[in-house]
C-alpha positions as MATLAB code, in Angstrom:
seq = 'XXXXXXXXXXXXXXXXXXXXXXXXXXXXXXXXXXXXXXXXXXXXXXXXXXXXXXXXXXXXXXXXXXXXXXXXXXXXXXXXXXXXXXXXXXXXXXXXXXXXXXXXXXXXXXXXXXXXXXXXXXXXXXXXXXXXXXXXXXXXXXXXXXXXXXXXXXXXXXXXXXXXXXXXXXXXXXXXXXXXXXXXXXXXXXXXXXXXXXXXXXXXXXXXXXXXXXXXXXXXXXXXXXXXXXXXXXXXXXXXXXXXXXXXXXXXXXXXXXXXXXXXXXXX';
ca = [
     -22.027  -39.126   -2.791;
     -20.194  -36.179   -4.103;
     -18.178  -33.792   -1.860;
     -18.296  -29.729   -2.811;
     -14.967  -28.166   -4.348;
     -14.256  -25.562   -1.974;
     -12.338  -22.824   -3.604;
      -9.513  -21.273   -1.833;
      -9.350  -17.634   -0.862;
      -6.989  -15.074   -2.966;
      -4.217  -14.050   -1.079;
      -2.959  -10.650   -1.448;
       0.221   -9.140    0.155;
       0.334   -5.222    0.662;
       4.059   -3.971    1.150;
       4.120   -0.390    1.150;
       6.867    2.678    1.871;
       9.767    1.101    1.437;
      11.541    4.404    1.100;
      14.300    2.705   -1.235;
      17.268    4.403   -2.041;
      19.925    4.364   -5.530;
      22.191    3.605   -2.912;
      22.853    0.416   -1.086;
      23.148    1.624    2.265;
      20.371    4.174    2.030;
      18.640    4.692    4.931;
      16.012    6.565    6.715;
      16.462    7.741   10.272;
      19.006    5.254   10.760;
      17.223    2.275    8.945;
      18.894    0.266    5.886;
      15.417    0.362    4.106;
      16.971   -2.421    2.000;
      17.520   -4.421    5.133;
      14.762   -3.756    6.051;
      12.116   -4.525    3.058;
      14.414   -8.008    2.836;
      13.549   -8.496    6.246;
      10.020   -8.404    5.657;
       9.942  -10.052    2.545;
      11.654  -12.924    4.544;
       8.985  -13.180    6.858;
       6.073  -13.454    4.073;
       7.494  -16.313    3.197;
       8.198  -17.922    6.315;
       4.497  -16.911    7.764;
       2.309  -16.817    4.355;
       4.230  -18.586    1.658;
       3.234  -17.140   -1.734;
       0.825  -14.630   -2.632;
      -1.141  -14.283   -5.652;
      -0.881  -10.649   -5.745;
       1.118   -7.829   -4.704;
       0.286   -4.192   -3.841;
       2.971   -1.703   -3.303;
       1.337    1.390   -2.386;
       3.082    4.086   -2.884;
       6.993    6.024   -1.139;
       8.388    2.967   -2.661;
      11.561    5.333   -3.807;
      12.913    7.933   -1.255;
      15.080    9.070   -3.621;
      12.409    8.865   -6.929;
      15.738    7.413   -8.873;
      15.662    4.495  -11.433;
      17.790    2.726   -9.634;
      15.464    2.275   -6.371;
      12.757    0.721   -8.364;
      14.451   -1.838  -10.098;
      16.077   -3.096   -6.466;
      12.144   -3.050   -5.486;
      11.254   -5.196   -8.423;
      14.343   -7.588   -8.244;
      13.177   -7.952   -4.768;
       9.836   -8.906   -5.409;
      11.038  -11.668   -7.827;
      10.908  -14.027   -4.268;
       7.542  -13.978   -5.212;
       6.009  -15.456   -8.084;
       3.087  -13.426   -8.680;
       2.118  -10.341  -10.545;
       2.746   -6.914   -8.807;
       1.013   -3.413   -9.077;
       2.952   -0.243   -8.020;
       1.279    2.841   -6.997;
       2.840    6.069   -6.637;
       3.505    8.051   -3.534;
       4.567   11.647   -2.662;
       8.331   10.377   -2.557;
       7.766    9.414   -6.025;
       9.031   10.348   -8.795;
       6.064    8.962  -10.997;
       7.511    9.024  -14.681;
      10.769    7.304  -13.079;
       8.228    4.908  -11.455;
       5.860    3.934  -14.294;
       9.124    3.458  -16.419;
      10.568    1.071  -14.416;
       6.854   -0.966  -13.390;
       6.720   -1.316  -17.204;
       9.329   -3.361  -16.944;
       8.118   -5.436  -14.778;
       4.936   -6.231  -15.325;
       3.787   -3.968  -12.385;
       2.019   -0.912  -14.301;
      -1.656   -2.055  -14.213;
      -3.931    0.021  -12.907;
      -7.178   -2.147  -12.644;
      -6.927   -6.146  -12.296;
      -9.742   -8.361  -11.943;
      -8.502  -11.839  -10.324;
      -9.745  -13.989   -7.620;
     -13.768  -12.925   -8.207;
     -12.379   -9.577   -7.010;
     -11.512   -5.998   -9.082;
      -8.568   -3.993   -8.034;
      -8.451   -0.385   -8.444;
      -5.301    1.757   -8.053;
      -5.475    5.415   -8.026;
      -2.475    8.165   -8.467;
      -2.862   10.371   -5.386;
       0.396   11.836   -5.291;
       0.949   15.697   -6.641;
       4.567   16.600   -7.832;
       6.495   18.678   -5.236;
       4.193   17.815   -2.767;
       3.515   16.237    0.477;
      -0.415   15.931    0.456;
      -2.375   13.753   -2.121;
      -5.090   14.976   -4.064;
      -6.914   12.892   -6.939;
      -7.348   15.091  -10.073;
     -10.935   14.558  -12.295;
      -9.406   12.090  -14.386;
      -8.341    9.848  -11.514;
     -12.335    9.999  -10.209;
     -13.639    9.543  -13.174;
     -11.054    6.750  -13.438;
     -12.396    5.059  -10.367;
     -16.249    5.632  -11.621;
     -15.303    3.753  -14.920;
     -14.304    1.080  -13.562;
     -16.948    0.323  -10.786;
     -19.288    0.522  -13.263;
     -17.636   -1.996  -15.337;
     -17.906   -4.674  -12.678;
     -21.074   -3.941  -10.721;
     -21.378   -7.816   -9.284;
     -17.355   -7.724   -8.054;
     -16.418   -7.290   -4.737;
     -13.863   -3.977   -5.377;
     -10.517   -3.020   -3.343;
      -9.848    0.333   -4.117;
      -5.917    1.161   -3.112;
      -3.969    4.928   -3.337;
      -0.918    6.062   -1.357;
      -2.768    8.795    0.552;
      -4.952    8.494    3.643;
      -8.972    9.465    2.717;
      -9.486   10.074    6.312;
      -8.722   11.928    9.467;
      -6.105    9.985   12.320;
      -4.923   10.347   15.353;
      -1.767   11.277   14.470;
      -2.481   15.607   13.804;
       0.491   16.468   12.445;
      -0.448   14.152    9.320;
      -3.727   15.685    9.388;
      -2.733   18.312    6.403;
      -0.900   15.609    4.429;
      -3.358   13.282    3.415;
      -5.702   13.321    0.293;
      -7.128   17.027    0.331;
     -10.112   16.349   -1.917;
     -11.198   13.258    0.315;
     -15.274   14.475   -0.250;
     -15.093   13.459   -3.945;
     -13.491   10.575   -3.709;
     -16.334    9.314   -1.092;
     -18.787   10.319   -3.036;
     -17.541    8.008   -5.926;
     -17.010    4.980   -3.648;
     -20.478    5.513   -1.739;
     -22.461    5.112   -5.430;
     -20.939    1.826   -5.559;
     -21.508   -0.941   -2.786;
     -19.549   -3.238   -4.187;
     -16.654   -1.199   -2.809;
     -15.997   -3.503    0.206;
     -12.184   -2.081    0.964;
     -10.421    1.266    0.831;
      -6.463    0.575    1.241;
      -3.437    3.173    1.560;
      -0.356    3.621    2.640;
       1.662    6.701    4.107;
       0.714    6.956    7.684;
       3.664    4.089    8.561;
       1.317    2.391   11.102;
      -1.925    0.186   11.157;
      -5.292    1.783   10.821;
      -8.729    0.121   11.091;
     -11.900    1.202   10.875;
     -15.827    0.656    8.921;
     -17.387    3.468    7.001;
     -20.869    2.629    5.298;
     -20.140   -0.787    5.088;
     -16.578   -0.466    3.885;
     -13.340   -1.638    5.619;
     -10.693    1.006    5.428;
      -7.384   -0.098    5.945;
      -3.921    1.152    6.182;
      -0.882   -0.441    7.038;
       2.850   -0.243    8.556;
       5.604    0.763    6.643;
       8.645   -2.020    5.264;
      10.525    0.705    7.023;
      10.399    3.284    9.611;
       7.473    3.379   11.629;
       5.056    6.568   13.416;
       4.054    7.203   16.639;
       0.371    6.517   16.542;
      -1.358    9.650   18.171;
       1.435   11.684   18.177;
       0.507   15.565   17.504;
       4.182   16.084   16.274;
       6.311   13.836   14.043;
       7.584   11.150   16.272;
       8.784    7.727   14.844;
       8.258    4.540   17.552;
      10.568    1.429   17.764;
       8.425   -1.066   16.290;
       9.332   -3.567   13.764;
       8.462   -3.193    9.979;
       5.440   -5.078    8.557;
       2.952   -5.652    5.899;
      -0.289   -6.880    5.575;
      -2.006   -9.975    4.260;
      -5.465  -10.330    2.911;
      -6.870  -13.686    2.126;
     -10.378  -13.009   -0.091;
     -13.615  -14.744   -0.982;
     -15.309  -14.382   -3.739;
     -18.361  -13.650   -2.335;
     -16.686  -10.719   -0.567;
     -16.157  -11.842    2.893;
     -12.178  -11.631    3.733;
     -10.033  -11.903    6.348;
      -7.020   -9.532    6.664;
      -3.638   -9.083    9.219;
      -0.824   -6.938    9.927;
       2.578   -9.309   11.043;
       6.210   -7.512   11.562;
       9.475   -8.662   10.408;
      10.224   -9.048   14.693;
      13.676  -10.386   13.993;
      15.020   -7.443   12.109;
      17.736   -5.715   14.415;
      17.811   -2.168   14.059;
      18.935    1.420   15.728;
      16.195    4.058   14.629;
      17.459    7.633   14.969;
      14.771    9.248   17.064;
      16.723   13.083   17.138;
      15.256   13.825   13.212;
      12.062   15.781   13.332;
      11.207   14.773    9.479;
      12.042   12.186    7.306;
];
């Protein structure tokens, strides 16, 4: 009698605005964001063990300096897994695609696990708001249509959606109505991920998880109409992936990491 090899699911790690700083004590609103991104790193490993793949989508540098994204990739040497590094609007994204070169974290489509990753450039210079220019769509279209029998995650830095947060409302990806109409020819697409919004979001549209996810940093007050940061712990989220494209996914905080946010600064 023979027993079925069961294959085990891909497990994927998003870490995203870490905010890092050229500087060692860099910090936002009274957060080491060094600390803090070791803190969380700390508890992957004590929670999930290895990953097979990292996403870190987008504000990774506060500063956009060299310097910041090579601690970032010494940091994610605790892993021993391949890494892809998306740009936010704290970017700097020449200083950032210089420096992922290096190490090995400039891909912009991976196919691993029975799955295809997609990661998208939302970020526009100067700017706080994402918008994804023609070549980024057409970008996305490509490579869908390259892989029509993949399940697809589809990652950028800006939020595709409306939250309940308003005062983010204007800062999120501004051409939102093309980039659905991409991802709704293709339904394969089974999640949308981003960053930016420095708090958990979770909701279906058309058949298609979207998913966003709290900071390595600094956290906002969900549903607050003005910027307001809340005393919660910094996270990430885990995915663990089927081929077939059923998944299971979780947000866990770093809840031992000690910290004294400064609530008085209305920005960051």
């Amino acid at each position: 009698m023979t027993s079925k090899q069961t294959t085990r699911p891909l497990r994927v790690l998003q870490l995203t605005d870490p905010h890092l700083m050229a500087s060692a004590d860099g910090a936002l609103l009274g957060v080491n964001t060094r600390d803090s991104l070791d803190a969380v790193i700390a508890e992957v490993l004590k929670s999930h063990g290895q990953p097979d793949l990292i996403l870190a989508t987008g504000d990774l540098a506060q500063d956009g300096s060299d310097e910041a994204y090579r601690v970032l990739g010494d940091r994610l040497a605790a892993f021993s897994c391949d890494a892809a590094w998306i740009a936010g609007n704290h970017d700097h994204v020449a200083s950032l695609a210089r420096v992922a070169e290096r190490y090995g974290a400039a891909r912009r489509h991976i196919v691993q696990g029975g799955w295809q990753f997609i990661f998208l450039d939302s970020s526009v210079p100067g700017k706080v708001h994402g918008e994804l220019a023609e070549s980024e769509l057409d970008f996305l279209a490509d490579m869908l249509k390259q892989h029509p029998d993949l399940p697809a995650l589809v990652t950028l830095h800006h939020h595709p959606v409306d939250i309940s947060a308003d005062w983010m409302r204007d800062i999120g990806l501004r051409n939102r109505e093309d980039f659905w109409q991409v991802i709704d020819r293709f339904p394969q697409v089974k999640v949308v991920l981003w960053g930016h919004i420095h708090q958990t979001y979770e909701q279906c549209r058309n058949g298609v998880q979207l998913l966003a996810t709290p900071s390595t940093c600094i956290q906002f007050t969900s549903g607050s109409r003005q910027f307001s940061v809340e005393d919660r712990a910094p996270g990430y989220r885990w995915f663990e992936l089927q081929a077939s494209g059923n998944f299971t996914t979780e947000v866990c905080r770093a809840l031992d990491f000690e910290f004294e946010l400064d609530q008085s600064r209305s920005g960051y």
